[in-house]
Phi, psi and omega in degrees: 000138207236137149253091180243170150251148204258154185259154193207186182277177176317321211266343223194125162260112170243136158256151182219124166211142152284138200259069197262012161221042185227126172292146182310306171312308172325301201257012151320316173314283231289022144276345199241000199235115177317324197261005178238284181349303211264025166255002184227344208219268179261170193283339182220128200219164180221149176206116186260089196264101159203173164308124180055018159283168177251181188219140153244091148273166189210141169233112244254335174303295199253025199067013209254139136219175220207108198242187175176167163218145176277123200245008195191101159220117210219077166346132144085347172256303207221099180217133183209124161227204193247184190207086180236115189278130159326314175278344164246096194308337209307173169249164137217174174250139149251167203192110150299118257180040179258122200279190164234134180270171164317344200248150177257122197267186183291348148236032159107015171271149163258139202280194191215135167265126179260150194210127186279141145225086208254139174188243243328050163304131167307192123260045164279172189256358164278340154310292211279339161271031193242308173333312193297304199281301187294350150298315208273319155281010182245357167297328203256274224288331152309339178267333177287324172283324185286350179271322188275329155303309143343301198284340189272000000 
């Protein structure tokens, strides 16, 4: 299992890491299901998981929250929202991405290359150190799902 960043313009962060034994419908949950999201990524999530439901993670130690609507959600394929923190008024968009890789695991599922796209960043420089901090967090936190996964 792989995490990377794949290089991209000013504008766009992408991470890609592989699942190869976990299928795209699976880790789609654990993006969409509370009680699986918050074992790898926030400690308290609320999720209206359909098109155009909304999402609250929260961390509740450091005050953050995190908000969104979904604007594209296509089980086992496809998930995209918007993305805003309470303390950083910005908007941004992510867009989710899971394929099937080539491999089959031992009961007949196919893993998934999960592929990160976080974006529309300016070239201000507060973009761009905000462009920095969601590689380095979606580097951790894709690894961290793939460690929880890895685990089950």
């Amino acid at each position: 299992m792989t995490v990377t960043q794949i290089p991209s313009t000013t504008d766009k962060a992408i991470v890609v890491g592989t699942f190869p034994t976990c299928s795209p419908g699976r880790l789609f949950d654990y993006w969409t299901i509370p009680q699986l999201i918050t074992q790898w990524w926030p400690p308290e999530a609320e999720i209206e998981s359909c098109l155009n439901g909304s999402y609250h993670f929260s961390w509740p130690q450091m005050q953050w929250h995190l908000r969104g609507q979904y604007t594209d959600f296509e089980p086992g394929r496809k998930l995209a929202f918007t993305w805003r923190w309470d303390h950083y008024p910005n908007i941004t968009n992510v867009v989710v991405n899971f394929e099937p890789l080539d491999a089959i695991d031992a009961i007949g599922d196919t893993g998934t290359k999960l592929t990160v796209t976080h974006g529309d960043y300016s070239d201000s420089g507060e973009d761009q150190e905000a462009r920095q901090g969601h590689i380095e967090g979606w580097l951790y936190f894709v690894g961290k799902l793939q460690s929880c996964i890895e685990g089950q």
